[in-house]
Each structure stands twice: as C-alpha cells, then as structure tokens.
N, C-alpha and C positions, 0 to 999 in steps of 0.2 A: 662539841661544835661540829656541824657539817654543812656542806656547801652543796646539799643537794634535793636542797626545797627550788622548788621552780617545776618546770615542765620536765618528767622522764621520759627518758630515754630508753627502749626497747631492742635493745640490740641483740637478741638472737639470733639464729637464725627457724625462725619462726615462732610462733604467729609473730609477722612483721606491724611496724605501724600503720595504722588502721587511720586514713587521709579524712581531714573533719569536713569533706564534701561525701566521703562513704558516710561517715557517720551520721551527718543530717540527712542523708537520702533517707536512713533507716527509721530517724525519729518521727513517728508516725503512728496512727492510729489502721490497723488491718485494713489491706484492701479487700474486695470480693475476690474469691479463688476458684467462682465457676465462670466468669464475664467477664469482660470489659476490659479496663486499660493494662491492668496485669496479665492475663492473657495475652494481649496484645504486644504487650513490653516484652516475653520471655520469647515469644515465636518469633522477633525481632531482634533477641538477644542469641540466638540461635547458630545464627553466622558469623556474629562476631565472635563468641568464644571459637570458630572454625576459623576465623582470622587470625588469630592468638596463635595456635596450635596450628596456623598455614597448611589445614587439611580441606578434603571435602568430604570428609567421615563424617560420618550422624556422630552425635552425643548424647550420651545419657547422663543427667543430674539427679545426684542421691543428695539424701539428709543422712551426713557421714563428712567423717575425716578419712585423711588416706587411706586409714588400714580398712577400714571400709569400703574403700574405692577398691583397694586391693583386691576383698576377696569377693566385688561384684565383678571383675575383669575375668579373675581364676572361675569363675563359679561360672561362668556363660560359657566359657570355649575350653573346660578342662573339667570331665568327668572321673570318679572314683579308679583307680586301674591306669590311670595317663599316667606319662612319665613329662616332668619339664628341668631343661638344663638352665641355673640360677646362677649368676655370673655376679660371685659377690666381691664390691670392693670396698667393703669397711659395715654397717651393721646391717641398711635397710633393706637391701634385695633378698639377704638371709634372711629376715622377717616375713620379707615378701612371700620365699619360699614356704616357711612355718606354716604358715596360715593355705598354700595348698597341701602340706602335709595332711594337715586336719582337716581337709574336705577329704582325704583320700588318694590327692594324688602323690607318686611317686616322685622324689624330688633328686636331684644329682648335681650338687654344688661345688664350680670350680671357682676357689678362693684365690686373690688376688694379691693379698693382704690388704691392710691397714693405710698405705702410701704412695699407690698406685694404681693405673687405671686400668683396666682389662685389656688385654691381649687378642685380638681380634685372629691371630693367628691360631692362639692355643682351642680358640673356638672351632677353629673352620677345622683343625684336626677333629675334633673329638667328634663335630659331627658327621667329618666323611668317614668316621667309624660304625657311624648309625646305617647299618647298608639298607634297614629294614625300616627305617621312620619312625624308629619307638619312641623318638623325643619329639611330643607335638607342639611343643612351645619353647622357648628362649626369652627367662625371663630377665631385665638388669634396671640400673638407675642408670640415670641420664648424672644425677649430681649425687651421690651420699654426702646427708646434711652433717654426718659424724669425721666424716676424713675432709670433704671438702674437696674430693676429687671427681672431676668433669670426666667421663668417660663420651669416646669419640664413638658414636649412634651408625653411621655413615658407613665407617668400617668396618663395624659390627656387621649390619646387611649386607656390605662386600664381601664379608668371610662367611658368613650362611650363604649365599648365591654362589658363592665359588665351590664348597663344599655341596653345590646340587641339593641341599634340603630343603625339605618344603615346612618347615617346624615355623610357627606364627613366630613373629618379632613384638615382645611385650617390653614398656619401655616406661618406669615410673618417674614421672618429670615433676612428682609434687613441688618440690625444692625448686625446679629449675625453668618454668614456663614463665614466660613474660622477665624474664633477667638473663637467661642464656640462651644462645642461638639456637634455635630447634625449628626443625621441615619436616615434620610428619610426611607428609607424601612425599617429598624427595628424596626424605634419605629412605622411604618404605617400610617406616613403622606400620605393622599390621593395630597395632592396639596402646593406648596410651592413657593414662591414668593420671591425675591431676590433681589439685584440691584449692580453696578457697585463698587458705590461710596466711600465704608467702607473695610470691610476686604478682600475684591478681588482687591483693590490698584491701579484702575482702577480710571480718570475722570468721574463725573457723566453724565447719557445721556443712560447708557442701564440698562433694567429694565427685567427681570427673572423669566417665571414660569414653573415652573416645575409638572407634572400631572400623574398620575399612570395611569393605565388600566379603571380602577374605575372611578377615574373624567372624564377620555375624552368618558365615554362611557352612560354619567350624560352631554353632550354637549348640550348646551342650541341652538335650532335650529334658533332662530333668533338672535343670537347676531350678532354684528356690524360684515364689512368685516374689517378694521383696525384691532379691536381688537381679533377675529379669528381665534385660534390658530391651526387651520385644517393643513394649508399650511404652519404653522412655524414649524409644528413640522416635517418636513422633507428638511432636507438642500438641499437635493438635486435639489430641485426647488428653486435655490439660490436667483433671483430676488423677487420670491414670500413669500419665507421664511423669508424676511423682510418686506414686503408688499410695496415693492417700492426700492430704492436704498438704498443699504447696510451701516451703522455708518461705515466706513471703517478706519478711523483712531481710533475709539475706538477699534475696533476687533483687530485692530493689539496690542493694549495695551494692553488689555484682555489678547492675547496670551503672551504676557511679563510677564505678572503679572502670569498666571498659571502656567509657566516656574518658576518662583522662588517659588513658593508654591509647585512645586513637587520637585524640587531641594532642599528644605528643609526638606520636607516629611510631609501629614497632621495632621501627630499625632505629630510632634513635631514642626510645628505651634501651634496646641491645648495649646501645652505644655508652649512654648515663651510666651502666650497668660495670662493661669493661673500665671506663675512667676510673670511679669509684672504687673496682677491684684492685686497680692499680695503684691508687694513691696509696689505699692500707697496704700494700705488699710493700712498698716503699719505706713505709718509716717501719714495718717489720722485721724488713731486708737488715737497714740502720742498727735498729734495736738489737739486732742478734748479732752485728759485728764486734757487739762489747760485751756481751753477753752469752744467756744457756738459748735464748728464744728461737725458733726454726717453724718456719712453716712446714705443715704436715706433709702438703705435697711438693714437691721441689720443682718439677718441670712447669713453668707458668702457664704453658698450653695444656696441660692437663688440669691444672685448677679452676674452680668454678666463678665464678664471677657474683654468686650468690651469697655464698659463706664462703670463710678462710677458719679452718682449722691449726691450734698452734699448740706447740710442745714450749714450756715456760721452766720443767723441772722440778723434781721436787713437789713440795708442795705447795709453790708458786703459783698455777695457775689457780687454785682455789684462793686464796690469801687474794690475789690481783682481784679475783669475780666481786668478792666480797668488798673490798675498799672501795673502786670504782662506784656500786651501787651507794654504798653504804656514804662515800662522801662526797660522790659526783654525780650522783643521779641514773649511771648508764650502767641498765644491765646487761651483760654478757651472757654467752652460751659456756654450759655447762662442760667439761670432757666427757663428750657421752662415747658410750664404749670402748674407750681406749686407757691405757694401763701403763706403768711405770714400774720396775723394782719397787717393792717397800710402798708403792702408792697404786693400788689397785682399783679405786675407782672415778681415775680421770681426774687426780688431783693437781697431777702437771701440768694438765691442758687447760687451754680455753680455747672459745669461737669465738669470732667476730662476725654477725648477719650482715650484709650488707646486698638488701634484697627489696623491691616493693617501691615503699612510697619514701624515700631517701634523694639527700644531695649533697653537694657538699661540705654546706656547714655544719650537715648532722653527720657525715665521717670523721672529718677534722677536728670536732669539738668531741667525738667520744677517744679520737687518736689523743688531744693534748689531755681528756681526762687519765686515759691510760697510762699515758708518761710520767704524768704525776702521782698514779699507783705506783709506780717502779720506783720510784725517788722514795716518794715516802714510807715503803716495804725496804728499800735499800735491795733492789733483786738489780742484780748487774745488765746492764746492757747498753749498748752502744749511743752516740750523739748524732745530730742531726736527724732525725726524724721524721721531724717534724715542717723542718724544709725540705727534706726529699718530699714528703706526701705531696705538701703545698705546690712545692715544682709540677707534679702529675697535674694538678687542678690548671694549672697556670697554664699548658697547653692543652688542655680540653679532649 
C-alpha cells in the first residue's frame, strides 16, 4: 500500500516545478521564427530577464543547460594560455573550472570545503599576489546546489577592488536567480551565467549569460561560432541571436514564467523565497535536536534560500529519499557529492529544493511527509517540527 497516488511532488533542487500557466503557454503548435509575434515577444522579453538579473548588461540565450552556459561565458573572455582563479565551495565552480581546463585554460582552485562560504579575504590575498594580472578572471557560485551554501557576491568584488585587480568577476547564479538576492550591477558582477531550469520556472533547455561593457570588450577573438555571443547579444538579428532556429517553445514559457515574477514583484519573490527557507530550517533545526540530522551549512546568512543541503547519517539519508517518494509522493535531492565513513556516495545526505514556483502548503506538506519517513524508518530525531515550520508561515 502507498499513499502517494495524487499529484508529485518535485522537490529537488532542480529542475523545479514547472507552473501549469508555463506549461500551457508551451502547449502549442510552432510559431514562425523569422517574423511576427515571437520576434516581437523575445525583443520584449529582453529587459525583463535584465530585470531579473537587475543589470543593464546585454544577454545572450543558448539552447543548453548550465554547463553550457558555463563553457559559452569561459569561451568568450578566456582564451587557451589564460590563467582563472576558481573559488570552490562544495562541487559546481570546480566543474565550472574543468570545463575551462579543456578549452585550455589554466585553472588555480582555492577550495573552501564542503560547509562553508568563501572567504573574500583569502581572495583579496592571493590576488594582491598577482603583481603581473596573470589571473584574468575569478570564477565562483553565487549558491552550490550540492552544499547549499550562499556565498556573499558583494564581498567578493570588495576584496578583488581592494587587491587593485583588474581580473573579470564570473558569478554562476544558475541555482540562485529569482530565489536569492542578486544585483549584478551593484555588486559589479562583470559576467553571470544562469539557466531556465530552477527559479525562472521554466523546462530545462536554455542556458543564460549575461556580460557588462567590461567582459564583451575582454572578447576572446577565436572562440567557437556556436558559442559566440557577438550575434546573441542583439535580438534583432533573430535567426542569428540563436545561432540557428529559435527554442521556440521554451521562449514562450520563459515569457510565462517572467509574467508571474513581475506579477508578484522581485522583491517579494526574494521574500516568498526567505520565508519558505525558513520554515524548513525550522523543523530541521527541531528534528536534529533529537536526533543525527544537521544542516550542512550552519551559519543561516550563508545558507541559500534556494536549497538546504542535510547530513541525516549513515545511510539514512538514502533510506528517508526513497520512502518519502516511494509512499508520499515527494521527491527529494540526492547527496550529490558529499561522503560519509563507510558511505561514500551521499548516502547520508539529502536536499530539500525549495526554489521556483513553491508556497507554503507545498513545504509543509513535503516537511509533514518527511516526518513521517523518520517515524516509519525509526531514524531519531527531535519533536515539534512541525509547529516550529508552521510558526515561520504564521508570521509571514
């Protein structure tokens, strides 16, 4: 017997719930991709993802997921022979890294670990090291969807300015755009990277960079024509500004999804976003007072507001993933890259997404499913839970 016929639940953290006003926007028969209203729709949709991203940077949209986004960012402003310093705090900026390894460039990674956010000081040392500019880029995440930790963007370009470098600011916000605080031009992101799949509520399939004055003028003269962002960053050359035929059903969902984000307002997204984080830090707080359970990252202002990454023990957090889905509908995040004694691939862990098109009766109902994996696994942990979360909801 299971109790988890009805409507699932998607609780990663990513690809998030896909809102069934995205969805019907999509259900359609092809529009024209040299004329008309879709043209018209994307040179209009143009600003508003520069809303999103509170810049006034050009954008370019790929047919790609992040790592794709990735290595069109790397591939415009970092030629074979470049050195870039990778600021890793848990799996994807080392990724990030990999993938300029294999175009060529030089990479030099100061790890952070696994539970913590990067150190804006140990930055600003290493590059008042650089007397000669050999590091022409700084690359990091704004969120690693693996640990769940918020690094502070702001600080970071404080401690590159104080250290006199002139090395670009690369900043992957896939995880973290439209769910966590982010000011491209304020905090003086030189270049930002994005994607469909998470808080823009969007199917996965387009992938997002965005480039000040500064990076597109740092344009690496032979990167690829695909990846190219010459011709994308001007819609008006519509066939070319996708470099080939337009995602035409994703655009149209795109513009769905930005419609209800301005319909809301992005500051109180931001805000839906912190509630929400809050409530689950709440009954996970709970849970671990009786229990092995701990969130990954302990400082709340370093934690993301997007995902929460948890240590369960053992091989708990597998055992929890599986019941949850298996008799309540809600599936969970995996333990992607993180390790245990005796359980080496993220057996302990789990994620909780809490990103996108979420409220509160879809935290609260995957919090009371969760509780009742604990009960019926017998894994120890704490009471009240569940009225701590509900408290969080209860002042807003």
């Amino acid at each position: 017997m299971t109790l988890s016929f009805g409507r699932e639940y998607l609780a990663i953290p990513g690809p998030s719930v896909t809102p069934d006003r995205v969805l019907n926007a999509m259900h359609r028969t092809a529009p024209n991709i040299y004329e008309g209203a879709l043209v018209d729709m994307v040179a209009a949709m143009v600003p508003d993802l520069r809303r999103v991203a509170r810049t006034k940077s050009d954008v370019a949209i790929y047919i790609a997921n992040g790592h794709g986004a990735w290595e069109a960012a790397a591939m415009n402003v970092l030629a074979p022979g470049d050195k870039a310093l990778v600021l890793a705090t848990g799996r994807f900026a080392a990724l990030w890294g990999m993938i300029c390894e294999r175009i060529g460039v030089a990479v030099e990674v100061i790890d952070f670990g696994k539970s913590d956010a990067l150190d804006p000081e140990a930055v600003r040392a290493r590059l008042a090291q650089d007397k000669v500019g050999e590091i022409k880029a700084v690359l990091t995440v704004q969120v690693d969807t693996a640990t769940g930790v918020l690094n502070d963007i702001a600080a970071l370009r404080a401690a590159i300015d104080a250290a006199g470098h002139d090395a670009l600011l690369m900043v992957d916000c896939i995880a973290s755009l439209g769910c966590d605080l982010f000011e491209m031009d304020a905090w003086g992101v030189d270049v930002m990277v994005a994607a469909s799949q998470k808080g823009l509520m969007t199917p996965p399939g387009l992938g997002f960079v965005f480039a000040n004055e500064k990076a597109q003028a740092r344009r690496n003269p032979s990167v690829s024509f695909y990846w190219d962002w010459t011709n994308r960053m001007r819609p008006e050359l519509f066939y070319q500004y996708f470099g080939g035929t337009a995602p035409t059903h994703h655009l149209l969902g795109l513009r769905a999804a930005l419609d209800m984000i301005f319909e809301e307002g992005m500051e109180a997204v931001w805000h839906r976003h912190d509630v929400l984080a809050r409530t689950a830090w709440a009954a996970f707080d709970a849970w671990g007072q009786g229990g092995p359970m701990e969130i990954n990252i302990k400082e709340p202002a370093r934690r993301s507001r997007a995902v929460t990454a948890l240590k369960l023990g053992d091989d708990h957090g597998a055992r929890l993933r599986r019941w949850v889905e298996t008799n309540g509908g809600v599936t969970l995040g995996i333990g992607l890259g993180m390790s245990a004694p005796g359980y080496p691939n993220g057996e302990g862990f789990f994620r909780l997404g809490h990103m996108g098109h979420i409220n509160a009766h879809m935290i609260l109902g995957a919090l009371g499913v969760i509780e009742a994996g604990l009960i019926a696994l017998d894994i120890p942990h704490g009471t009240g839970a569940l009225s701590a979360a509900a408290g969080v909801v209860s002042q807003g």
